[in-house]
PyMOL commands that place a pseudoatom at each C-alpha (Angstrom):
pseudoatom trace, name=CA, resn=UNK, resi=1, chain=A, elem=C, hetatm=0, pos=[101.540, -114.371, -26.774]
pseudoatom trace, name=CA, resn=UNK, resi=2, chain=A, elem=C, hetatm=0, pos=[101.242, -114.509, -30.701]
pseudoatom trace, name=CA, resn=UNK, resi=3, chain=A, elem=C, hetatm=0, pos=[104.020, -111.553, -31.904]
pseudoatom trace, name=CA, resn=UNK, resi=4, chain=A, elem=C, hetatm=0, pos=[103.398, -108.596, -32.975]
pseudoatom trace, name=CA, resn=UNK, resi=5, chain=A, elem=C, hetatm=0, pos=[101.991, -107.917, -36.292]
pseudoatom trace, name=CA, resn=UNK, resi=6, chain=A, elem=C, hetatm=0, pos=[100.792, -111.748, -36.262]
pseudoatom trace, name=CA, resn=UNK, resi=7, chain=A, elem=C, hetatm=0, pos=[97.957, -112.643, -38.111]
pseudoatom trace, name=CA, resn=UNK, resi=8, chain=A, elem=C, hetatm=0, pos=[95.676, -115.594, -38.219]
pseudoatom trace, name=CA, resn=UNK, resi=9, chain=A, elem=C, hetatm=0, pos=[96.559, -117.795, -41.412]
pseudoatom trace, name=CA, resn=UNK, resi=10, chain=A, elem=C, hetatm=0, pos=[93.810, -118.900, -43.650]
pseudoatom trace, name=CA, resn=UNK, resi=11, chain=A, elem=C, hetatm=0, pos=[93.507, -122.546, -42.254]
pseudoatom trace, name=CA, resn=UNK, resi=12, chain=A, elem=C, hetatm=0, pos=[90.595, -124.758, -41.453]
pseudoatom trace, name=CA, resn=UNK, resi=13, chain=A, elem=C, hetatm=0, pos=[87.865, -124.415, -38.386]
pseudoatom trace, name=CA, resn=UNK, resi=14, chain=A, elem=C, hetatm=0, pos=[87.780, -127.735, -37.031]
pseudoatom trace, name=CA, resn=UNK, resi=15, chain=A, elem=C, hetatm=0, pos=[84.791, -129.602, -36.553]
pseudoatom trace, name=CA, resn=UNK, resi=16, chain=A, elem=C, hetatm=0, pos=[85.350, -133.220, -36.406]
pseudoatom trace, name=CA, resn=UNK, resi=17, chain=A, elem=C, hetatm=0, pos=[87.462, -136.301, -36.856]
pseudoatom trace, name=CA, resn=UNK, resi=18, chain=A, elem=C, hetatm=0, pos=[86.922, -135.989, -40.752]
pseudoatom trace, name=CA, resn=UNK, resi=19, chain=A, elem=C, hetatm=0, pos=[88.338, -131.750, -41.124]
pseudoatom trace, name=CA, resn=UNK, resi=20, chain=A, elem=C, hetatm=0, pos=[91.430, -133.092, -39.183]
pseudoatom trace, name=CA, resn=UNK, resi=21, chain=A, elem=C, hetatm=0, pos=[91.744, -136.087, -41.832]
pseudoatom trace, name=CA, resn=UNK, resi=22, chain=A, elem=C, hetatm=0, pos=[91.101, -133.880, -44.717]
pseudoatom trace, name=CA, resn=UNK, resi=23, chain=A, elem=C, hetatm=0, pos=[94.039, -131.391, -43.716]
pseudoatom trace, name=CA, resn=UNK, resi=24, chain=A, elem=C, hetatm=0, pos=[95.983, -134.313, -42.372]
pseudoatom trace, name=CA, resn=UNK, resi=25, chain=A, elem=C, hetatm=0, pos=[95.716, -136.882, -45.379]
pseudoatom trace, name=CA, resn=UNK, resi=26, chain=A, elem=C, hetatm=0, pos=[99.262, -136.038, -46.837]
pseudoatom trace, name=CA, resn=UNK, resi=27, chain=A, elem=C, hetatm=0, pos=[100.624, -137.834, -43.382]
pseudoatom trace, name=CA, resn=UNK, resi=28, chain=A, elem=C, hetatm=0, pos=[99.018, -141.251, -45.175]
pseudoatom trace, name=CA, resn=UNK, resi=29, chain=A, elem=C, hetatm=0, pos=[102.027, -141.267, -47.194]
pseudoatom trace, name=CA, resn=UNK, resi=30, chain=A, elem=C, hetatm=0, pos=[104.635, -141.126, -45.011]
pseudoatom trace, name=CA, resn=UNK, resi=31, chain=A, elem=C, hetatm=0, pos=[107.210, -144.034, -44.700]
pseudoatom trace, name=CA, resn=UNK, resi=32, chain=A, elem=C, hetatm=0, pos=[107.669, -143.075, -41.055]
pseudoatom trace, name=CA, resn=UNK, resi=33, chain=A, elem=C, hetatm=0, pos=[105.255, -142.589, -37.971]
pseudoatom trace, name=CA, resn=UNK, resi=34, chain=A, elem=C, hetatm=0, pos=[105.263, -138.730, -37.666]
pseudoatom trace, name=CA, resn=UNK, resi=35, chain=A, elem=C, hetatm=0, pos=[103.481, -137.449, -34.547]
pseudoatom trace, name=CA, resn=UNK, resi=36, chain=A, elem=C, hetatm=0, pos=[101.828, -133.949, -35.002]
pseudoatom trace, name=CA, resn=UNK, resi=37, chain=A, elem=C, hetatm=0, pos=[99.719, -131.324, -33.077]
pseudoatom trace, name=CA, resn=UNK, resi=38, chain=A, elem=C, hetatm=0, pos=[97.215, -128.674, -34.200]
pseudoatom trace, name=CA, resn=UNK, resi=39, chain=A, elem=C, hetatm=0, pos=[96.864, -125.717, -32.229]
pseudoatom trace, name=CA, resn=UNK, resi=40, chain=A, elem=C, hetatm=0, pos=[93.637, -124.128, -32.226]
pseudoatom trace, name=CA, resn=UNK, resi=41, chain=A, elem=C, hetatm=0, pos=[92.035, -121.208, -31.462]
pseudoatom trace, name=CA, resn=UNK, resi=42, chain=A, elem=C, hetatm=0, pos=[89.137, -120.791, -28.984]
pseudoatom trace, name=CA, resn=UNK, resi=43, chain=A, elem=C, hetatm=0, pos=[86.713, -121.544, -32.150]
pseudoatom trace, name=CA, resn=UNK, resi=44, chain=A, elem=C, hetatm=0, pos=[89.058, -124.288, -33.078]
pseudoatom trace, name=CA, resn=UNK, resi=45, chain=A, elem=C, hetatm=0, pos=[90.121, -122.652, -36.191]
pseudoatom trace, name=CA, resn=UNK, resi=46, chain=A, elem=C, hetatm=0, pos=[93.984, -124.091, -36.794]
pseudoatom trace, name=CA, resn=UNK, resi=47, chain=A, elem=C, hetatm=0, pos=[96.846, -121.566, -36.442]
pseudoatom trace, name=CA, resn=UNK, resi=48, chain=A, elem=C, hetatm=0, pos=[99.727, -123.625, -36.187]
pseudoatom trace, name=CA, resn=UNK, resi=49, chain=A, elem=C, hetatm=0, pos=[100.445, -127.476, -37.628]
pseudoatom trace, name=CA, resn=UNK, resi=50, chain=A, elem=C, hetatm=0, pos=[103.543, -128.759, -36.114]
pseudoatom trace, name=CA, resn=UNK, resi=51, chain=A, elem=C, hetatm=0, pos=[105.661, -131.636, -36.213]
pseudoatom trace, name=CA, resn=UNK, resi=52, chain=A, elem=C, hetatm=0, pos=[106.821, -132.888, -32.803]
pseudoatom trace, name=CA, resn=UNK, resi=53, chain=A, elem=C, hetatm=0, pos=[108.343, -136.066, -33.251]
pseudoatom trace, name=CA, resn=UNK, resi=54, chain=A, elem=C, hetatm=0, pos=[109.315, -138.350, -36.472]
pseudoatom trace, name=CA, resn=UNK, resi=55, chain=A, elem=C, hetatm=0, pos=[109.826, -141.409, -35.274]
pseudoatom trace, name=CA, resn=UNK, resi=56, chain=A, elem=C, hetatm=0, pos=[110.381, -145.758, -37.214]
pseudoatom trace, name=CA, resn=UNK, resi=57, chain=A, elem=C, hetatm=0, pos=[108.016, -147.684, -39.102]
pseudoatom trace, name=CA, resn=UNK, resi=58, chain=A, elem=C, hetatm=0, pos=[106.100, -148.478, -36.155]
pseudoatom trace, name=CA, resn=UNK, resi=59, chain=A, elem=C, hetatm=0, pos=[107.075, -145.898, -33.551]
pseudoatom trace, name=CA, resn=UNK, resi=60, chain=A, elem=C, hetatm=0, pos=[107.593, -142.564, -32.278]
pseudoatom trace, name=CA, resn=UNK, resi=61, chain=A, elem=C, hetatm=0, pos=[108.843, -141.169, -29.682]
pseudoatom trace, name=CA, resn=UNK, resi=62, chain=A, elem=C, hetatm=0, pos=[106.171, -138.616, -28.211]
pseudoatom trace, name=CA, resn=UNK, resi=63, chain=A, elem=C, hetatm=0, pos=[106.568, -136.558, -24.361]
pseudoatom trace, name=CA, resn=UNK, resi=64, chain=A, elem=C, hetatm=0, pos=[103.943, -133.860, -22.988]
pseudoatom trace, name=CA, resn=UNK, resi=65, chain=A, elem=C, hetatm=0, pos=[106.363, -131.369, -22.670]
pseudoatom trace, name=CA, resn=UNK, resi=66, chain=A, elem=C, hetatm=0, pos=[107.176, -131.464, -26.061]
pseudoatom trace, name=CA, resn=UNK, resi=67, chain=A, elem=C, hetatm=0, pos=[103.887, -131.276, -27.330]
pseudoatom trace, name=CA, resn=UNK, resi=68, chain=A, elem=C, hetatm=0, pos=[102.171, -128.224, -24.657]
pseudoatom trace, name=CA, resn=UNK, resi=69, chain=A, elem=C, hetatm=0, pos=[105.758, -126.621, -25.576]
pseudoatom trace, name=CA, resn=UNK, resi=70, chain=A, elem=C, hetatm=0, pos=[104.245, -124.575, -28.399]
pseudoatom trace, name=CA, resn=UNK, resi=71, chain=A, elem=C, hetatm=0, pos=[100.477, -124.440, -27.358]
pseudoatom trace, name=CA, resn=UNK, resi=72, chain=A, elem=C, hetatm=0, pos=[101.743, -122.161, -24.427]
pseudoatom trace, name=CA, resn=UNK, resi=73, chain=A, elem=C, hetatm=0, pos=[104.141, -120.472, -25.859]
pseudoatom trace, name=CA, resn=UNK, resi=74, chain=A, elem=C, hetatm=0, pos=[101.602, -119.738, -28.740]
pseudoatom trace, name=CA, resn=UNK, resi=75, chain=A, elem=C, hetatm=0, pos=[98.709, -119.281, -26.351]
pseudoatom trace, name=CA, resn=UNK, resi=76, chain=A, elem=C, hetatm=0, pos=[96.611, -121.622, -27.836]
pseudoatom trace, name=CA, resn=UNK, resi=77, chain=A, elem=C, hetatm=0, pos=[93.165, -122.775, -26.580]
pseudoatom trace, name=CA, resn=UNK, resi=78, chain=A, elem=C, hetatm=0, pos=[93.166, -125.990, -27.590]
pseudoatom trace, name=CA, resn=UNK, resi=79, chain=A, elem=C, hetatm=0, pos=[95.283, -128.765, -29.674]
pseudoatom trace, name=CA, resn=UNK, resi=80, chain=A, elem=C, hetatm=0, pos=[94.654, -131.568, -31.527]
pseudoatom trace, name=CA, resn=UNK, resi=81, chain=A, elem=C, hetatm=0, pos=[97.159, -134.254, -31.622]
pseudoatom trace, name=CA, resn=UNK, resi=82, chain=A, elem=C, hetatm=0, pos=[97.714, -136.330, -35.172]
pseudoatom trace, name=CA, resn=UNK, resi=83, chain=A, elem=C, hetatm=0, pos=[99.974, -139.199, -36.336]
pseudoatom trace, name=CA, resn=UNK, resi=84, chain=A, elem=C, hetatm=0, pos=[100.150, -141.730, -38.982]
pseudoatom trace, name=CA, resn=UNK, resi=85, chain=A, elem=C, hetatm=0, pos=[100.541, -145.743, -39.301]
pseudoatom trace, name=CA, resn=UNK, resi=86, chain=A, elem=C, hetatm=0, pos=[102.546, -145.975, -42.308]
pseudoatom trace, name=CA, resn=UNK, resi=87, chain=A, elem=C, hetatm=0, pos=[101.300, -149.877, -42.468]
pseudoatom trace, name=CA, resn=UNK, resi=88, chain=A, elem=C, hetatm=0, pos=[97.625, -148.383, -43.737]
pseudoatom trace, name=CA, resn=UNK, resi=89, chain=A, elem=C, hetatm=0, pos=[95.895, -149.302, -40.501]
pseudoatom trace, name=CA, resn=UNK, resi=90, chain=A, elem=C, hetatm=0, pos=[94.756, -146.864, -38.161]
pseudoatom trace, name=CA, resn=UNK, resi=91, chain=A, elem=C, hetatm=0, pos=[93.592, -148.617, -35.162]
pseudoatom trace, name=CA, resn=UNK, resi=92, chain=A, elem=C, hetatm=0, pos=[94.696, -147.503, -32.031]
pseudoatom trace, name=CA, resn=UNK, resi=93, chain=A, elem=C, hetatm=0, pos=[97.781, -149.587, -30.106]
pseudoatom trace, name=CA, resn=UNK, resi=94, chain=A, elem=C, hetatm=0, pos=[97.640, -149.491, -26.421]
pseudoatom trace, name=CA, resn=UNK, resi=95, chain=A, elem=C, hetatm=0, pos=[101.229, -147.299, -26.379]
pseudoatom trace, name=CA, resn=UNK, resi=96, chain=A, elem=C, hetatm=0, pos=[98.157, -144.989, -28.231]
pseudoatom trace, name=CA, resn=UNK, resi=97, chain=A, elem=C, hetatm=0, pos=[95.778, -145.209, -26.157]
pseudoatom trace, name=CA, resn=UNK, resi=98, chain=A, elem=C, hetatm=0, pos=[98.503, -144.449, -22.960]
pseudoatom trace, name=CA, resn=UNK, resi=99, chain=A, elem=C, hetatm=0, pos=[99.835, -141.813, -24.849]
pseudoatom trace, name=CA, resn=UNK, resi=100, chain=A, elem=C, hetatm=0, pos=[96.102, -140.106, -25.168]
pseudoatom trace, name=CA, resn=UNK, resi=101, chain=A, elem=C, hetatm=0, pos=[95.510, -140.466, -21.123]
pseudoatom trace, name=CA, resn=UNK, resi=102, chain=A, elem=C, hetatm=0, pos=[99.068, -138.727, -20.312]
pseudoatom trace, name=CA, resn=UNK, resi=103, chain=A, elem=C, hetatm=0, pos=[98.188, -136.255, -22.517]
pseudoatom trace, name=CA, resn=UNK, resi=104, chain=A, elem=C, hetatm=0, pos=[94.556, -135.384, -21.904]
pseudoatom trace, name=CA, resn=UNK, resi=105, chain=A, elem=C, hetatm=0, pos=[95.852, -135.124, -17.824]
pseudoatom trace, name=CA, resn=UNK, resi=106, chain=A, elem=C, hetatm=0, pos=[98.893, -133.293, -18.699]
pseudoatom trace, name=CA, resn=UNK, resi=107, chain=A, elem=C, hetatm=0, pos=[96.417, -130.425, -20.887]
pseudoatom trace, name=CA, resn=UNK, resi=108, chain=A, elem=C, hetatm=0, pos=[94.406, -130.188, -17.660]
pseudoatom trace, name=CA, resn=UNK, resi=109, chain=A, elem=C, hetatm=0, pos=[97.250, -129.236, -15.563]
pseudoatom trace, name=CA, resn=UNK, resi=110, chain=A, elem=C, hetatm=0, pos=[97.954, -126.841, -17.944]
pseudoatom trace, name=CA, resn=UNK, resi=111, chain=A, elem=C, hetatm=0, pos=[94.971, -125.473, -19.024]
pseudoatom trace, name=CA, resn=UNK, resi=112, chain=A, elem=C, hetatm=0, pos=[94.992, -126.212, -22.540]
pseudoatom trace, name=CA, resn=UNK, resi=113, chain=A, elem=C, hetatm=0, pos=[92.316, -128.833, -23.767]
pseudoatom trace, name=CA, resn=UNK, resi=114, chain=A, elem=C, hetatm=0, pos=[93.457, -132.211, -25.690]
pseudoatom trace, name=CA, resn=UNK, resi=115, chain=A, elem=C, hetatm=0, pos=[90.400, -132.154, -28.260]
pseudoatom trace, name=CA, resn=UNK, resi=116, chain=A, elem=C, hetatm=0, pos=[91.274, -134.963, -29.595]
pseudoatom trace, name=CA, resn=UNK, resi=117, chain=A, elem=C, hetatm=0, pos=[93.918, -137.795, -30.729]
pseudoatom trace, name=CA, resn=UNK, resi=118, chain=A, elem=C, hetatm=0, pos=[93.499, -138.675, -33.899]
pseudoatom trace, name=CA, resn=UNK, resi=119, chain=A, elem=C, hetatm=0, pos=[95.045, -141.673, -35.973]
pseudoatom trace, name=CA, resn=UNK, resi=120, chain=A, elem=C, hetatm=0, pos=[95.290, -141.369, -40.088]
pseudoatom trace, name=CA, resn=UNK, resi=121, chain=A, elem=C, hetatm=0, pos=[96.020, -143.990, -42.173]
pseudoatom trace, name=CA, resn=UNK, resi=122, chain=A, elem=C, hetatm=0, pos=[95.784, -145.303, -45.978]
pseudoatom trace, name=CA, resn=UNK, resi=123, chain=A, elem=C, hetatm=0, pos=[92.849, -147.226, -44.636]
pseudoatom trace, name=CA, resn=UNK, resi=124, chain=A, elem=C, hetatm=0, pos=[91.217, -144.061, -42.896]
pseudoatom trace, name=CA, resn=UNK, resi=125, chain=A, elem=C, hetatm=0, pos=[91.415, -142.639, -39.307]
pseudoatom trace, name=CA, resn=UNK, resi=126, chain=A, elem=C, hetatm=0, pos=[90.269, -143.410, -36.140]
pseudoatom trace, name=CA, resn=UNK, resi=127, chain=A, elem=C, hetatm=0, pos=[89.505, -140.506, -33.602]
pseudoatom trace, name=CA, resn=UNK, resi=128, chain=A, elem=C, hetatm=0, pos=[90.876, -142.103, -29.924]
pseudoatom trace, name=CA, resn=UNK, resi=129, chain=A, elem=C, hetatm=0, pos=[88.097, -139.677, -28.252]
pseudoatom trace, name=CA, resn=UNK, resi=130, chain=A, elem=C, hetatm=0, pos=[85.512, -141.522, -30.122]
pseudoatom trace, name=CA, resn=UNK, resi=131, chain=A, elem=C, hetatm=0, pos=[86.916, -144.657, -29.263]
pseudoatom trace, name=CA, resn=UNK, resi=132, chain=A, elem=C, hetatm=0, pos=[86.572, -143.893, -26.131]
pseudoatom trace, name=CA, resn=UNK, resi=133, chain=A, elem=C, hetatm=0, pos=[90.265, -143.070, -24.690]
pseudoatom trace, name=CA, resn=UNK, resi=134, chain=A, elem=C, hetatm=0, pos=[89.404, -140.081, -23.127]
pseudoatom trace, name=CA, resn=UNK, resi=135, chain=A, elem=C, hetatm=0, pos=[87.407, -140.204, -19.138]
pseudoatom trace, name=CA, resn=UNK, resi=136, chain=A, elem=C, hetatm=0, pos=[83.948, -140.612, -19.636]
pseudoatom trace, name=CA, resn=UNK, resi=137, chain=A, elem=C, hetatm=0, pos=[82.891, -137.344, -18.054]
pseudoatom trace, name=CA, resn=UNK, resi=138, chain=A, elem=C, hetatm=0, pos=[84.845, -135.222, -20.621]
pseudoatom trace, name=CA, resn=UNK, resi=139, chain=A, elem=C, hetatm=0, pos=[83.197, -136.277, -23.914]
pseudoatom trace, name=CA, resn=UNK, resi=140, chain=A, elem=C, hetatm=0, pos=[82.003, -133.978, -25.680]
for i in range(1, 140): cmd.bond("trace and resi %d" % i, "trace and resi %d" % (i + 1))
show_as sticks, trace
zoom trace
């Protein structure tokens, strides 16, 4: 439950890979992987950006419970989870791609949907749900 008093910041509805890149592109710059998630409201408008892990050059460290931690708490309807590869390419590793299924199943034990995973980069950004990480039945 959002507090009382709380009121929906003017952020960005959501619509595709590319809105998430556009409000994401300052990641591009970072030194570090930095793993982020988006919650969203039921018309995928963002409420909430926050960090949940910073992590090495090549690595972070990233667990469910730390990313549904908020998204309940918050009540959010659905995330989107973001991070960079500081070396300027965003395709996908297979830790990603891992990461993406233990995520989507972990939202739909909990009831909050994994929209997407996306991956941003100085060379541009790779949605993992495109890419086909997510089960077949579920894209949208």
């Amino acid at each position: 439950m959002r507090p009382p008093g709380y009121t929906e910041p003017d952020q960005p509805r959501i619509k595709g890979p590319e809105d998430v890149f556009r409000l994401c592109r300052p990641m591009t710059e970072y030194k570090q992987e930095v793993f982020r998630v988006l919650l969203l409201t039921a018309q995928h408008d963002v409420f909430r950006k926050l960090t949940v892990s910073k992590g090495t050059i090549n690595a972070a460290l990233v667990h469910p419970r730390d990313v549904f931690r908020d998204a309940i708490r918050l009540n959010a309807a659905a995330i989107i989870v973001v991070h960079n590869h500081p070396s300027g390419v965003p395709e996908p590793s297979r830790e990603d791609e891992e990461l993406t299924e233990r995520l989507h199943r972990s939202g739909q034990l909990l009831g909050v949907e994994v929209l997407d995973h996306i991956i941003v980069a100085k060379g541009g950004c790779v949605s993992l749900r495109e890419a086909g990480a997510f089960p077949e039945s579920d894209k949208s």
